[in-house]
Rosetta silent file (secondary structure, phi, psi, omega in degrees, C-alpha in Angstrom):
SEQUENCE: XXXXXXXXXXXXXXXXXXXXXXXXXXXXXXXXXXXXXXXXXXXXXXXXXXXXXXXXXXXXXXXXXXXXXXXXXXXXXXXXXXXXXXXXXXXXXXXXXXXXXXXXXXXXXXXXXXXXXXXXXXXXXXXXXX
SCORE:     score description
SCORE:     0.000 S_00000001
   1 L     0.000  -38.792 -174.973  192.393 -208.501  -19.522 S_00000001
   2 H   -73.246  -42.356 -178.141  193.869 -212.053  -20.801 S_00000001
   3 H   -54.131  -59.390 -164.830  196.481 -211.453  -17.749 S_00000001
   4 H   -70.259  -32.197 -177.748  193.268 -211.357  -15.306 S_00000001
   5 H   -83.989  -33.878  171.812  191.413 -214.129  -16.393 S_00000001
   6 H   -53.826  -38.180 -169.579  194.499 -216.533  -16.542 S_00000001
   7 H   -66.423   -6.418 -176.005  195.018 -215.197  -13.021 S_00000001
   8 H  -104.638  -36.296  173.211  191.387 -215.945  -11.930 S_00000001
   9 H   -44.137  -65.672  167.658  191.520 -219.186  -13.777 S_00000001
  10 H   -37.939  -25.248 -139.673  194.504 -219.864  -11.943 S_00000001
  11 H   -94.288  -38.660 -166.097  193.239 -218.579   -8.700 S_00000001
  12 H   -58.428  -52.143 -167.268  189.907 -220.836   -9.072 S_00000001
  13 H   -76.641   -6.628 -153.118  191.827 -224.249  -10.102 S_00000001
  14 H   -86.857  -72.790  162.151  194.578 -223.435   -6.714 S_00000001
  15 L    -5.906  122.621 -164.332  191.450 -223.813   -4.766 S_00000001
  16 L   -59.567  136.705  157.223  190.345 -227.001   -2.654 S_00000001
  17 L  -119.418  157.308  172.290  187.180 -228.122   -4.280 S_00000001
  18 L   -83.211  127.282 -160.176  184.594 -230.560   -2.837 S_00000001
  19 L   -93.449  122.241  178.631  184.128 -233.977   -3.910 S_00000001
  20 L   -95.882  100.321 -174.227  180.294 -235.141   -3.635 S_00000001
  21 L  -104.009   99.963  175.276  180.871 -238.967   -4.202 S_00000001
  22 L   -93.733  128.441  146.551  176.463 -240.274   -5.260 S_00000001
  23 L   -96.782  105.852 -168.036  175.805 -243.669   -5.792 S_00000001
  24 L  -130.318  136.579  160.907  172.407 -243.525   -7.705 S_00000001
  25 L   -73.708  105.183  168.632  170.296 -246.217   -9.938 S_00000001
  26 L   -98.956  131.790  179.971  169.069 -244.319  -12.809 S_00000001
  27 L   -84.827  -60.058 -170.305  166.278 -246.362  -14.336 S_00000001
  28 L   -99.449  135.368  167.962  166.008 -243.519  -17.393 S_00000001
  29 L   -51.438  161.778  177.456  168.824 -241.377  -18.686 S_00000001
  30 L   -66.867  -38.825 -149.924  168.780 -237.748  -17.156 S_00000001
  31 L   -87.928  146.438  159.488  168.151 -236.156  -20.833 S_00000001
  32 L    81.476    0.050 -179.641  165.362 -236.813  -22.302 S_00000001
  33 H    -8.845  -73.616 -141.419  163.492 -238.355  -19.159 S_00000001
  34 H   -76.313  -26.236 -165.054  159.961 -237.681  -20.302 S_00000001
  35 H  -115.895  -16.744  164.004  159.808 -239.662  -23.492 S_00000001
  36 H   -42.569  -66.040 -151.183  161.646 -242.793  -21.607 S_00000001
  37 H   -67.963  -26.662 -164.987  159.388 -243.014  -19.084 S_00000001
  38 H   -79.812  -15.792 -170.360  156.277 -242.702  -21.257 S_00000001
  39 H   -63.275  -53.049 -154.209  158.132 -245.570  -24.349 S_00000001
  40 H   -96.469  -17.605  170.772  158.534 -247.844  -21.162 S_00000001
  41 H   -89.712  -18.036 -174.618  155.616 -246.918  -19.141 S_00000001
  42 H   -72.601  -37.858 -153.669  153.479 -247.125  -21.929 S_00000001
  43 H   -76.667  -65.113 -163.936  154.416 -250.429  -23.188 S_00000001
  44 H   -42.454  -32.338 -169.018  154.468 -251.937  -19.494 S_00000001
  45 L   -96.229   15.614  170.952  150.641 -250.708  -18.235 S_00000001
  46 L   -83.589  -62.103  170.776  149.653 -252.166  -22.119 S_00000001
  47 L   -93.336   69.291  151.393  150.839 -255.543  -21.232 S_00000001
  48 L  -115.955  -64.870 -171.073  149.758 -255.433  -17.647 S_00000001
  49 H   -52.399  -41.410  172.599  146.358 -254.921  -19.157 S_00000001
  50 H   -20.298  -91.437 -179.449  147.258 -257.700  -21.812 S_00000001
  51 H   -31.011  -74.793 -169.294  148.456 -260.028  -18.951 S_00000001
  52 H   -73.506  -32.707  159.029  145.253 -259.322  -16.621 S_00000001
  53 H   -38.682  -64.131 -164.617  143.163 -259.403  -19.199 S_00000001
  54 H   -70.099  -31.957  162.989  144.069 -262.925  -20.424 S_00000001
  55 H   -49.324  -34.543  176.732  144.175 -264.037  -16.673 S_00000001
  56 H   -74.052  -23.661 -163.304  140.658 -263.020  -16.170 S_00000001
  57 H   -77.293  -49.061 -175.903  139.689 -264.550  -19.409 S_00000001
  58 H   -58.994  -82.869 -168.055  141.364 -268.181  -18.114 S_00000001
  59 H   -16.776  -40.444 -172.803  139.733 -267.477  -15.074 S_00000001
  60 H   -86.247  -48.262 -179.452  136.117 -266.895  -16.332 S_00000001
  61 H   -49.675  -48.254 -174.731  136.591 -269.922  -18.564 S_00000001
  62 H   -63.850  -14.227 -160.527  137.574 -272.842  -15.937 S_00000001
  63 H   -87.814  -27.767 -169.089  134.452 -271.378  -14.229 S_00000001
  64 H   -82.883  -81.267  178.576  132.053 -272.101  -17.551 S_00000001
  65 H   -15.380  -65.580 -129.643  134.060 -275.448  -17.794 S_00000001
  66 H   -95.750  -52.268  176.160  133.482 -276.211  -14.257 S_00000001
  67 H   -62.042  -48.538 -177.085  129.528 -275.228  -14.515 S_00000001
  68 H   -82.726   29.117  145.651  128.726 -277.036  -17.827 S_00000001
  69 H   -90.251  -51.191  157.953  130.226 -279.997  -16.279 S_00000001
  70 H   -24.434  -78.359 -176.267  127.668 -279.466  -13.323 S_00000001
  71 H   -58.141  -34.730  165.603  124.846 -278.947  -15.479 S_00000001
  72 H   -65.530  -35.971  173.696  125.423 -281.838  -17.655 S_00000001
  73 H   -66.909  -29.629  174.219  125.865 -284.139  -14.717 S_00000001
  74 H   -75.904  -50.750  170.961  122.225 -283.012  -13.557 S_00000001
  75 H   -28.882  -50.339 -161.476  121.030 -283.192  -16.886 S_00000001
  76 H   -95.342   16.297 -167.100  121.715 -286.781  -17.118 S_00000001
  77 H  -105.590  -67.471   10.036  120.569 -287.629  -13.446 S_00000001
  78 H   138.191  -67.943 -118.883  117.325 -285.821  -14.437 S_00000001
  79 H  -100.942  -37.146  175.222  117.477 -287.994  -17.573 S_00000001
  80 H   -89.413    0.479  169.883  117.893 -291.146  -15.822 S_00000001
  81 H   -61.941  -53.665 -146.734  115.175 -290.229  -13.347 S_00000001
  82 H  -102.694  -19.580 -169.942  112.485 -290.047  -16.065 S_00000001
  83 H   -95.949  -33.769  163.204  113.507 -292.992  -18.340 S_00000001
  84 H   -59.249  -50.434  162.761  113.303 -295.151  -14.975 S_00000001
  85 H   -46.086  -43.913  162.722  109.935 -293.667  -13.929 S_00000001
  86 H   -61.732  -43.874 -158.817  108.597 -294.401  -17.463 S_00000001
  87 H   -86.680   -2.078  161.209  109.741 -297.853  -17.771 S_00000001
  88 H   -77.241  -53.935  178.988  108.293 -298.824  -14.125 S_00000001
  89 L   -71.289   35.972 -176.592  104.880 -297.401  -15.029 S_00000001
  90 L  -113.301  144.799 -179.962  104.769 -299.376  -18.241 S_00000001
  91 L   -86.632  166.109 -173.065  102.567 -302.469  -19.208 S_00000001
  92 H   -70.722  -23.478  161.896  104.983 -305.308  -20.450 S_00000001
  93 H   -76.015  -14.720 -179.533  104.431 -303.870  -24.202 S_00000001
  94 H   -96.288  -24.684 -172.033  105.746 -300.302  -23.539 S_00000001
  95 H   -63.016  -70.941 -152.001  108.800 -302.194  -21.410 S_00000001
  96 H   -49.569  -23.961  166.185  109.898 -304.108  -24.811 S_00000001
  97 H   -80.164   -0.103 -161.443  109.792 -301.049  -26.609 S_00000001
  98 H  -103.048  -27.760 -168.314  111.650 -299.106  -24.169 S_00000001
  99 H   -97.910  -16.039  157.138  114.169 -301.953  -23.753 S_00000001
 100 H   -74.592  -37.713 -174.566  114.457 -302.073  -28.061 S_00000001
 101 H   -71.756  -38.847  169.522  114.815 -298.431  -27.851 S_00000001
 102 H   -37.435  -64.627 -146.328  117.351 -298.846  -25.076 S_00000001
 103 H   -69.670  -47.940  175.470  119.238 -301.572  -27.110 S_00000001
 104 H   -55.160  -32.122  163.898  119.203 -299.476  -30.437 S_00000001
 105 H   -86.424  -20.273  169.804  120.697 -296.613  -28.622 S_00000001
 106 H   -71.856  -23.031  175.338  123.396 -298.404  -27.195 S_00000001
 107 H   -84.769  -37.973  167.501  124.112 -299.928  -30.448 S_00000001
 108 H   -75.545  -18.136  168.819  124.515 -296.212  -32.154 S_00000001
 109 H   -94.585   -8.720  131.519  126.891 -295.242  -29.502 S_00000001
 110 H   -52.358  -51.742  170.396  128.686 -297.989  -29.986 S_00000001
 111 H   -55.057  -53.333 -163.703  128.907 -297.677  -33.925 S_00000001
 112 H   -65.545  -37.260  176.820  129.583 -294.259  -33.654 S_00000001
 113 H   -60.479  -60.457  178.248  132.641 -294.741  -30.710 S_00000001
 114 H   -21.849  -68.522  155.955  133.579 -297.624  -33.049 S_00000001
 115 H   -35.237  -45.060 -167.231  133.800 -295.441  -36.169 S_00000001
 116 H   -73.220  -28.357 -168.390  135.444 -292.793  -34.508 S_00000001
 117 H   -87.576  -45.743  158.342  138.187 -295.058  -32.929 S_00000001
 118 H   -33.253  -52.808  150.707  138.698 -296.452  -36.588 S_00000001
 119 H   -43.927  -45.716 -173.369  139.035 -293.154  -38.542 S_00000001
 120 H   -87.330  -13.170  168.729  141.530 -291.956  -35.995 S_00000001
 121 H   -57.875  -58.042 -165.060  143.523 -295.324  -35.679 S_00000001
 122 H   -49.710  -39.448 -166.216  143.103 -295.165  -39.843 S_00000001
 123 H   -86.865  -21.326  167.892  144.571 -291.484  -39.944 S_00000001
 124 H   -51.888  -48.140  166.157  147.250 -292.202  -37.398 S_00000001
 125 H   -48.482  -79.769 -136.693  148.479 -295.028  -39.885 S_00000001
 126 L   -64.197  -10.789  175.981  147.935 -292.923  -43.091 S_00000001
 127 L  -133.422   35.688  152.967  150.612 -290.556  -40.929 S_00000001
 128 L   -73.598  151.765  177.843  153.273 -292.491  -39.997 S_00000001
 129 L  -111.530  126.931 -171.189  156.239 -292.177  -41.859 S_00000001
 130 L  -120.708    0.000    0.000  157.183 -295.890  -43.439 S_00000001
């Protein structure tokens, strides 16, 4: 019996055999296929979602940004509408108050830019390296 199978062994390797020459990309090993693709498919359609999420998110924002910029600009057109319209239909005692009230707000919005440019000059100093 060991005489037949060397002789079939033999008989097998004497024999031309045919050479298949594949060039193939394997993205995933053959073995184990199934748990690549979901490790790698999983992660990728998470952060896809991630990714469009956070795009949509920018997106929706410059759009608020863009609107409350609108809306503020009307606001103060609106604002400057009615504080002209008052102070034309005013007797010469309602101007001077309108034009104290003016002056008094221009003077807090002044103090306050003032202050503000002080503190942050002052903390800029206090964080310097001497």
């Amino acid at each position: 019996m060991t005489k037949f199978t060397a002789q079939l062994q033999a008989t097998v390797m004497s024999q031309p055999k045919s050479i298949v020459r594949q060039f193939r990309i394997l993205l995933f090993p053959e073995q184990n296929a199934g748990k690549y693709y979901r490790l790698v498919f999983g992660r990728l359609l998470f952060w896809m979602m991630i990714f469009l999420l956070a795009t949509y998110l920018f997106a929706l924002s410059k759009h608020f940004i863009d609107n409350w910029a609108v809306i503020k600009e009307k606001q103060l057109e609106k604002t400057q509408y009615a504080w002209n319209y008052l102070y034309q239909h005013q007797n010469k005692q309602g101007k001077k108050k309108m034009e104290e009230a003016w002056e008094k707000g221009s003077i807090v919005k002044a103090l306050r830019q003032h202050t503000f440019m002080i503190s942050t000059h002052k903390d800029l100093q206090d964080n310097t390296i001497h």
